[in-house]
Every structure is written in C-alpha cells, then in structure tokens.
N, C-alpha and C positions, 0 to 999 in steps of 0.2 A: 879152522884157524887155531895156532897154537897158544896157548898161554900164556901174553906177555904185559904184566901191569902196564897203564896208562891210559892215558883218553882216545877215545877214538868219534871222528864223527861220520857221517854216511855208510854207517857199517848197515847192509841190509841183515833182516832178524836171520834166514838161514846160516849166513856167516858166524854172528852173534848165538846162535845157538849151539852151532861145532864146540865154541871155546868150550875146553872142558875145566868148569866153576861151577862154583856154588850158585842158585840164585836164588833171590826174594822167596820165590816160588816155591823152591825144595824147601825152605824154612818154616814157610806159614802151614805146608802141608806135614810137612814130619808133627809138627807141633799138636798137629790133630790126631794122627794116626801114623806110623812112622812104615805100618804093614801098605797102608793106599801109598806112599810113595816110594815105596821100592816096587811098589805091581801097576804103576800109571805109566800108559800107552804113550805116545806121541801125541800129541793135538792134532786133532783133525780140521778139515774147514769145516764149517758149520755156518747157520743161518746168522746166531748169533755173534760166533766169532767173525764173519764179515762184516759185519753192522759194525763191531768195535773196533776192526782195522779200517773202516773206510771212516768211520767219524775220528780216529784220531790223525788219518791223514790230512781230512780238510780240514780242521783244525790246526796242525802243528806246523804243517810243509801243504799249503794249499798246492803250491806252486807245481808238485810234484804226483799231484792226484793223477796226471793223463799218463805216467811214465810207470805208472803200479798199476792201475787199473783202469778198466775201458767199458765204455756205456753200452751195452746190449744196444741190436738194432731194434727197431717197434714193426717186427715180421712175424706173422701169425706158420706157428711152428707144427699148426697141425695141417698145411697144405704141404705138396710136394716144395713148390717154388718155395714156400720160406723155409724149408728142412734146409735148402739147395743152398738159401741164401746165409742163414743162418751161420751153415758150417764154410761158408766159404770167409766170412766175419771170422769165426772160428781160427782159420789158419792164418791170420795175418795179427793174431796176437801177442805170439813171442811168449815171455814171462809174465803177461800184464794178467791181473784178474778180471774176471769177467764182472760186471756189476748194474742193474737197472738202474734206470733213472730215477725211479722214484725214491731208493734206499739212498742216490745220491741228492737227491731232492731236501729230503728230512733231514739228514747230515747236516746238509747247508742251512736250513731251518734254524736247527740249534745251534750253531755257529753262530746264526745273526745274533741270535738273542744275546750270549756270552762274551759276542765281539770285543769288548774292552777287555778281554784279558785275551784276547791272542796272542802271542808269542811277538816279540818286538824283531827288529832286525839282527841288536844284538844281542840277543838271546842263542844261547845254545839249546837245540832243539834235538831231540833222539840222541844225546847223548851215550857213549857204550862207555862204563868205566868198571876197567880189570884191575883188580886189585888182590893183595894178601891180607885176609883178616883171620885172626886166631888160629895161626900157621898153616890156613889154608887155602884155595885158588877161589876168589870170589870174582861175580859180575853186575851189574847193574847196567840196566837202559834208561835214564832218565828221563821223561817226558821234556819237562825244558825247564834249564837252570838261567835263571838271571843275572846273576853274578853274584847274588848274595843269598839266593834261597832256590829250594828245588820245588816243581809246582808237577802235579799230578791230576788228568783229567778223569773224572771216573763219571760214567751214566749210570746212572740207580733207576729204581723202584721209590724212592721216597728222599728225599734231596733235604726235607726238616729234621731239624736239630736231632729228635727222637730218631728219626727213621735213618739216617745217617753214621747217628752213633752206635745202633744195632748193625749195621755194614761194617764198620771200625772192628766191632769184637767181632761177627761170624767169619769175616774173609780176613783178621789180623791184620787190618793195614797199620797200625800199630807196629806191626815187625818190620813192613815194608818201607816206612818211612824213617825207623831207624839206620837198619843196612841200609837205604839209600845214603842219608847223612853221615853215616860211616864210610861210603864210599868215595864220598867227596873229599873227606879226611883225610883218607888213606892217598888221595891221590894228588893232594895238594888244592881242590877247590874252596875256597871260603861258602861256609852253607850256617845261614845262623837258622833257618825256619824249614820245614818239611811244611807246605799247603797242598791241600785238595780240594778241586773246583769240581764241585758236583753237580752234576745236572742232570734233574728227571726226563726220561726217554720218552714221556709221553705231553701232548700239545698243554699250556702253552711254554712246556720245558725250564717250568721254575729251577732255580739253581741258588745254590751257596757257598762260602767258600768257609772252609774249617782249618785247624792246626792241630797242633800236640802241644801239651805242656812239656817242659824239661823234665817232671816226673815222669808223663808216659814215654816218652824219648827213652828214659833211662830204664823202665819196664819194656820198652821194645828189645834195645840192646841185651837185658837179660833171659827175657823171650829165645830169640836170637840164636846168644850163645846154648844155653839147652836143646835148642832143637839141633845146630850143630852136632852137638853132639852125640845126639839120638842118629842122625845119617850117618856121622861114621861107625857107628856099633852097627842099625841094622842092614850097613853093606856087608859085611863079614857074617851075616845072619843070614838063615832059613827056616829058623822059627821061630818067626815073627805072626803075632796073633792078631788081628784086629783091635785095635782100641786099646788092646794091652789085656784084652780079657781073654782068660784061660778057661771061666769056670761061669755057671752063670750068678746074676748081679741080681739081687733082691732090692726092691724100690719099697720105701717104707710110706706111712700115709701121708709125716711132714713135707714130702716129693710132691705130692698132690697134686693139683690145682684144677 
C-alpha cells in the first residue's frame, strides 16, 4: 500500500506493513541500538507471537476471531487416519491461522477477567493512522481509540506498579505512547490520555491500568525525535557498530552491585 496520510480501519497488518513509514517499532529499537535495527529480519510466527495475536483478537474484534483463525481438530496426528484427517482440515483453511483450543481457551480466560474495559461499540478498534511527523512518512495501529483517549493492551510478566514500570523503560512504551498521541494529532483525532491495560499472562491474570504524565509524554516525543534521527543517518550507513561501541568499555566498581 502506498503512502497516503489518514485513518484507515479494517486494514489487515500485511497491508499495514507494505506502507513504507516510520513505526513505534523502528523508534523504540533505533533508540537501543540503531546497528539491531537496520540487521532485524521480518517477524516470524512464533509460539509467542501467536498467543499475542489471538489475545488481542478476542479482546478487540471478538466477533472476527473465526475469520483470522480456526480451531485445530482434537485428531491424534501420530496415526495414519489423523495425518489424513488433519491435512484434509489443513486445506479448507484459506488465510485463516491455525490455533488450539486451549491457547484459545485462556485468551477467553483473560478476557473475562478484564471484561469491563472491552472495546465499546463505538470505539475505534485497530485503528491504521498514516501520518507526516518531522518531514517524515509515519504509521501507527492503534489498539482502540475512544474518542478521547487511546488505550493499549499489553500481557506482561508482572502487571504491579514496580513490575510494570520496569516494562515502561525496557520495551520504551514511553516512546510508543507518545508517537501514538502524535499520531492522533497529526491526523486530526482528539487524544488527551495514552492508557495501558496490563494484564498478567498467568492464572488468575491480575491486571492494572497505567498512564503517562505530560512530562513523560514530552520525554517520549524527545525520545522519539532522536531516535528518528539515528534511522535516517544509519540508512545511509555500513558502519554501524553495536551499541555504538567501537573499542572495549571498562566497568568500574561504582557499576557494581
């Protein structure tokens, strides 16, 4: 898809990935290491990344879970008859993912629990917003805008205050809730709050919901623009060094701990 500011909804992510933009993604990553994102592969499926596609589908667009993905049959795949049967399941899938019951089970699980903040009707859900920021091609996918704030579901390791806010600074969702709010801006949506509804992956899937002060908002945007800037320098590069280190780094004993 080619490059054209504005909203868009029902954009599946392959579409949404063609646009050639900036994303969240390339920012939080430059900002670490600017050499791992100009040598990072495509994403692959993985165990995990399935898990985090199918919990944000019954979550955001329940409605839409049988039309992405489709429940394995419960056929034992080490006789003939269920190889047979298996792959005949197999061919009547189309584009849809393949996915167990029970990965779609626990999805539902933690659904119940967080119910009250499901997505309302109208609410914009998966939102794509293409925009120009600091004369460059940006994108955002929204998880889902209310009309007055954008809301972000994230599954963690630790969902408490502490355990949260070390999530915040390792993965800079900081940067991410910035450019998002910048992208709302840019495209004319009203967004006064950036939240994140966190929820622990594991039983009985405690959860909390967080914000940003206007200070870290304005430390993400700065964030941001730096890392910015780092992607356009090291596209034009090939000598780029990991981490920025040339030579080796002496750790003294105040390092300690």
């Amino acid at each position: 898809m080619e490059f054209k500011p504005g909203i868009y909804e029902d954009l599946d992510y392959p579409t949404y990935a063609s646009i050639p933009a900036w994303r969240s993604h390339d920012l939080t990553t430059l900002i670490k290491c600017p050499y791992t994102w100009k040598h990072q592969r495509e994403m692959k499926e993985s165990p995990a990344l399935l898990e985090g596609r199918v919990q944000h589908t019954v979550f955001l667009e329940h409605d839409k879970f049988h039309d992405e993905f489709a429940i394995e049959p419960n056929v034992d795949r080490r006789t003939k008859a269920g190889k047979q049967e298996y792959a005949e399941w197999l061919a009547t899938l189309g584009d849809r993912t393949p996915c167990k019951l029970d990965l779609y089970e626990l999805c539902m699980e933690r659904r119940e629990v967080v119910s009250e903040y499901i997505p309302k009707m109208e609410h914009g859900v998966e939102l794509t917003l293409v925009f120009n920021w600091c004369g460059q091609p940006c994108k955002a996918k929204l998880d889902w805008y209310t009309g007055t704030d954008v809301w972000d579901l994230k599954t963690c390791r630790d969902a408490s205050h502490r355990g949260f806010r070390a999530a915040i600074n390792t993965f800079k969702y900081y940067q991410q809730a910035a450019f998002y709010l910048a992208a709302c801006e840019f495209v004319g949506l009203p967004a006064e709050k950036f939240y994140f509804l966190a929820q622990e992956k594991m039983h009985p899937y405690p959860f909390a919901v967080y914000t940003l002060s206007d200070e870290a908002i304005q430390y993400g945007h700065a964030r941001n623009e730096q890392a910015l800037a780092l992607g356009m320098d090291a596209r034009g590069r090939n000598d780029l060094k990991p981490y920025g280190l040339k030579d080796p780094v002496e750790f003294t004993a105040d390092e300690l701990y």
